[in-house]
Every structure is written in structure tokens, then in C-alpha cells.
MISE-498111 format. One record per atom (N, C-alpha, C, CB): atom name; x, y negated, z. Coordinates in steps of 0.05 Angstrom, whole numbers, plus 5000, padded with zeros to 4 digits. Glycine has a CB too. Layout:
atom, X, Y, Z
CA, X, Y, Z
...
This chain:
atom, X, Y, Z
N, 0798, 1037, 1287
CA, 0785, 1013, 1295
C, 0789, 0993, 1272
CB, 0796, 1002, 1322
N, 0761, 0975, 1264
CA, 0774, 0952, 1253
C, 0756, 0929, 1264
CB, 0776, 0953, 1221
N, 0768, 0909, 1243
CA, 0757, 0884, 1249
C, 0745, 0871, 1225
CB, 0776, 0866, 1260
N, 0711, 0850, 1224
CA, 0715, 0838, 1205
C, 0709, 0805, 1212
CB, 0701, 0852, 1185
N, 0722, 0792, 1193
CA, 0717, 0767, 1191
C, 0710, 0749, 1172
CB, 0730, 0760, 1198
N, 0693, 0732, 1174
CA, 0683, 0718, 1148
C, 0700, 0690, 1153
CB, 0645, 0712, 1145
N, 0713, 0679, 1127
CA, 0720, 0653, 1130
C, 0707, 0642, 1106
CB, 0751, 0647, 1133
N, 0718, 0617, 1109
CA, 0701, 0598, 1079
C, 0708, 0608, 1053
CB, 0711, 0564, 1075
N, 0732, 0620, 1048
CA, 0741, 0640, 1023
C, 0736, 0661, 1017
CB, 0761, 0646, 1022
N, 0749, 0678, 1036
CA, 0745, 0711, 1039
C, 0728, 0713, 1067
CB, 0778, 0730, 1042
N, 0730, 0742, 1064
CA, 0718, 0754, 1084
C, 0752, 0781, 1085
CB, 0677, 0767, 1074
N, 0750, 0788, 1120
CA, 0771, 0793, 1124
C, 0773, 0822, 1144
CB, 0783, 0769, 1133
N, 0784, 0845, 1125
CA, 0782, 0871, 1144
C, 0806, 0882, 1147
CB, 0764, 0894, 1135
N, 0801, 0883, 1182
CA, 0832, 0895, 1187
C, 0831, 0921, 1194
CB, 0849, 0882, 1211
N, 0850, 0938, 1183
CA, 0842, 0965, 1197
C, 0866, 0975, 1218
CB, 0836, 0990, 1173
N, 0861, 0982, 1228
CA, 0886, 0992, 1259
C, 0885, 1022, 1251
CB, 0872, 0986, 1304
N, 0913, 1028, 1253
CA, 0923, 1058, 1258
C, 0914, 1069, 1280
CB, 0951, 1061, 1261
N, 0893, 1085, 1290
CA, 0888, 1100, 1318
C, 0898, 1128, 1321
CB, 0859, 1103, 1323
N, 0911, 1136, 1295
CA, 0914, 1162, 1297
C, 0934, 1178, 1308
CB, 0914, 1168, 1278
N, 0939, 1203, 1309
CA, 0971, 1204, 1325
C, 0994, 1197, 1317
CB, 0980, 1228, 1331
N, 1016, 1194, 1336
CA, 1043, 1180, 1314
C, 1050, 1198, 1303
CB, 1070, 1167, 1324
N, 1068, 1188, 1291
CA, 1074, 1161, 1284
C, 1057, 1139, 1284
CB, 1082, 1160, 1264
N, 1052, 1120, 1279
CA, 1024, 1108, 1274
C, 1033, 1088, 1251
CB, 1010, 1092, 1303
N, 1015, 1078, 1232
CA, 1025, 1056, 1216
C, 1022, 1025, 1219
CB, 1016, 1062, 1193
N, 1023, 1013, 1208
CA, 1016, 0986, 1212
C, 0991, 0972, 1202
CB, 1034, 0974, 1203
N, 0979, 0961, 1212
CA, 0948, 0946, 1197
C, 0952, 0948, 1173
CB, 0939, 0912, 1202
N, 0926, 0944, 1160
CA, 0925, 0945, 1135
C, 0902, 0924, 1144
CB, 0921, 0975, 1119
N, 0910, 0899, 1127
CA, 0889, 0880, 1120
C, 0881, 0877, 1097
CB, 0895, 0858, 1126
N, 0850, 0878, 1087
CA, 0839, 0868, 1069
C, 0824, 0844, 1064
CB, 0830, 0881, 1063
N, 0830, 0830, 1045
CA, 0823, 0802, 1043
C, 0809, 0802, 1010
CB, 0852, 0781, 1048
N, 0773, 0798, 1018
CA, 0757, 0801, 0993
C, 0746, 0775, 0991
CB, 0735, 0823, 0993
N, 0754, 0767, 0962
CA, 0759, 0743, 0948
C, 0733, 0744, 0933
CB, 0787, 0743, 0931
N, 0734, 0717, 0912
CA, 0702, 0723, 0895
C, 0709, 0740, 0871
CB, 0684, 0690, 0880
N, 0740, 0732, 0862
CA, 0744, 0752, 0846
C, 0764, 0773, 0841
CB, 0743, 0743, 0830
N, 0778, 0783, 0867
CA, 0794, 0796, 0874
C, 0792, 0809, 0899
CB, 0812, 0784, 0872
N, 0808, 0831, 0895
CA, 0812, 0841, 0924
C, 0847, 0845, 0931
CB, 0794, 0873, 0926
N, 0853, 0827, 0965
CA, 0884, 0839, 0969
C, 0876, 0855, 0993
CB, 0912, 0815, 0974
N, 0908, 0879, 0989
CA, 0907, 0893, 1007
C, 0931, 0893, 1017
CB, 0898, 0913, 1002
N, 0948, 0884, 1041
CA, 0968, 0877, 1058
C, 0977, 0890, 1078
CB, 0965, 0858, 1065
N, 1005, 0908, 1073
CA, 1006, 0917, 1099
C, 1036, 0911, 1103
CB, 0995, 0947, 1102
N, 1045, 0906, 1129
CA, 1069, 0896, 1140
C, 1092, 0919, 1125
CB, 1068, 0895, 1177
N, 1113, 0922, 1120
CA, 1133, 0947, 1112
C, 1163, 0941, 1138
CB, 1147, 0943, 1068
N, 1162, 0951, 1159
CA, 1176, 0944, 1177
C, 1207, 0957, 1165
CB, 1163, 0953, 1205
N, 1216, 0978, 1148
CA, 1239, 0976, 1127
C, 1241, 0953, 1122
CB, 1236, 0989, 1102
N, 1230, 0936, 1107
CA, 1235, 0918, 1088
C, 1235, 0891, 1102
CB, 1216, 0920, 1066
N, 1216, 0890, 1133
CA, 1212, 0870, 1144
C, 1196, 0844, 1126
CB, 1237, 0865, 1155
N, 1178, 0854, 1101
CA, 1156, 0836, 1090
C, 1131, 0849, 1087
CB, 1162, 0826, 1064
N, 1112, 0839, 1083
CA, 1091, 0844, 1075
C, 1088, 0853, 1048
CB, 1079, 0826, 1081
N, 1072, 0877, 1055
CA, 1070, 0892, 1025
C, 1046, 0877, 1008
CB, 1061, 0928, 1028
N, 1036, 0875, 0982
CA, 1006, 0866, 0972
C, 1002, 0881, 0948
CB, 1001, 0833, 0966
N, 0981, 0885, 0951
CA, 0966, 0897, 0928
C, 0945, 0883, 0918
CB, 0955, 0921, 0933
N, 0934, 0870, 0891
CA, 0923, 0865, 0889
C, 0903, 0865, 0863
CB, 0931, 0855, 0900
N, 0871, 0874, 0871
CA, 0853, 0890, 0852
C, 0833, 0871, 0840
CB, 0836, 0914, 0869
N, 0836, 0872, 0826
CA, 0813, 0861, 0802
C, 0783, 0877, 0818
CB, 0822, 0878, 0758
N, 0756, 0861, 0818
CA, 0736, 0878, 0820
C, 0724, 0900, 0814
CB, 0726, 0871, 0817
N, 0733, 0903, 0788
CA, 0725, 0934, 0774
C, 0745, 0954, 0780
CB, 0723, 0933, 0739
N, 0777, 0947, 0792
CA, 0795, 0962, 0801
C, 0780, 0979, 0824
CB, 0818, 0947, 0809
N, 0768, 0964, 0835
CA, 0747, 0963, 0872
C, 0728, 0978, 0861
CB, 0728, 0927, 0887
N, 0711, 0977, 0848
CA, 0685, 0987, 0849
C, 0698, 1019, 0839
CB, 0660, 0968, 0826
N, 0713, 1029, 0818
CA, 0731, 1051, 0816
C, 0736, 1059, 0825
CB, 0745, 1054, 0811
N, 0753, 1048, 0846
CA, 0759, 1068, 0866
C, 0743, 1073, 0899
CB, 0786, 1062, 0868
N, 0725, 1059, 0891
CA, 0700, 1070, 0909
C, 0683, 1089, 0901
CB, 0682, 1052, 0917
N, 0680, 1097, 0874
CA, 0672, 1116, 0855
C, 0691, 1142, 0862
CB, 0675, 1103, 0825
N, 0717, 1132, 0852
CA, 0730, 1163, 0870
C, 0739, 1171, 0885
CB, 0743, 1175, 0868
N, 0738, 1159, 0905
CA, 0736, 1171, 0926
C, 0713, 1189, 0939
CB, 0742, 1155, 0939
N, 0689, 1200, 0920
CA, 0676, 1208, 0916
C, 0658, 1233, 0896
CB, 0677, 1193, 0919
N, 0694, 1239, 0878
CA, 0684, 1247, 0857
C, 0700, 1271, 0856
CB, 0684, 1228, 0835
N, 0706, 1298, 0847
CA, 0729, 1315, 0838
C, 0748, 1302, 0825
CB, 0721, 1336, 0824
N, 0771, 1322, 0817
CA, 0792, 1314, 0801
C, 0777, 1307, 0773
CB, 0815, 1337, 0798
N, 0796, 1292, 0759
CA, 0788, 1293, 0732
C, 0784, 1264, 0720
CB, 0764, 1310, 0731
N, 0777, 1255, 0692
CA, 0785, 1233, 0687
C, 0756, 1217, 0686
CB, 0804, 1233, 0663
N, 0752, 1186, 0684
CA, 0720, 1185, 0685
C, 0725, 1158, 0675
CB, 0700, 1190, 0716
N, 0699, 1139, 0668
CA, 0700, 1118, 0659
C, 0670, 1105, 0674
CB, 0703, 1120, 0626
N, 0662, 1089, 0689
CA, 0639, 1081, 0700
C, 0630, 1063, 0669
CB, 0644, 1062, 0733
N, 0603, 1058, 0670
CA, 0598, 1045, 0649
C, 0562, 1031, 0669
CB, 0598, 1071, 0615
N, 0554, 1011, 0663
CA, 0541, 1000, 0664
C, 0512, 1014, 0669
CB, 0547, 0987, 0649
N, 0485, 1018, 0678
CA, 0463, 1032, 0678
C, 0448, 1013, 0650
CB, 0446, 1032, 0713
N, 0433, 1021, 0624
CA, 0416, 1004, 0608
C, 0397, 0994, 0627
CB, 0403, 1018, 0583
N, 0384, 0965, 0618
CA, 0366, 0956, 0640
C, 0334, 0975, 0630
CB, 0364, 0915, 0638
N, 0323, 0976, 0649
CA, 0296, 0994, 0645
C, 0278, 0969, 0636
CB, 0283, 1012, 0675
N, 0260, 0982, 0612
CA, 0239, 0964, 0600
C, 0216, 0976, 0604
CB, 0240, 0956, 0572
């Protein structure tokens, strides 16, 4: 299950653990104009974990999660004339 929300900054996706347990803790994402964080509670540590991605980090790894092993470089499409 998730959730999303738009505020005046970001826009805001939570994702819930549904799976069998163990289960983990939300994972919130919070997409910025020029960043992306990704936050999830670490109940060890009792803080919040963050990660946080540059746009082209994002668009990458939406690329592979899509792709075989192996190494790759996205590069731009030339504009059509």
C-alpha cells in the first residue's frame, strides 16, 4: 500500500510494508525540484535513515531497474530536425 501527497514543496510517497514478517518500516519519499529523499525509520538505531539523490541519480536508477547486469551510461536522445 501507499500513499501520495502533494504539498507546496514536495510531493510525498509513503510506502507501507504489506508483506509477510517480519515486516519493515515505511519508506517515505519526498520529491523535491531538485532532489530526491528517501527515509526510513532504523528502529536499531531509533533515527531516521536518509538517502539522498540528485535527479539523474533517479532517472538511473529507474533505467535499472529495468535493464540486465552490466555497466551503462544514459545519454541524452539528439533533437530530431
Amino acid at each position: 500500500m501507499f500513499t501520495i501527497e502533494h504539498e507546496f514543496d514536495a510531493t510525498i510517497v509513503t510506502l507501507m510494508d504489506e508483506a509477510d514478517a517480519p515486516l519493515k518500516e515505511d519508506v517515505i519519499i519526498h520529491a523535491f525540484e531538485d532532489c530526491v529523499t528517501v527515509t526510513q525509520y532504523d528502529p536499531r538505531l531509533k533515527e531516521d535513515r536518509v538517502v539522498t539523490l540528485s535527479l539523474t541519480q533517479l532517472r538511473d536508477l529507474g533505467a535499472a531497474l529495468d535493464l540486465p547486469e552490466g555497466v551503462y551510461q544514459l545519454r541524452e536522445e539528439a533533437e530530431k530536425t
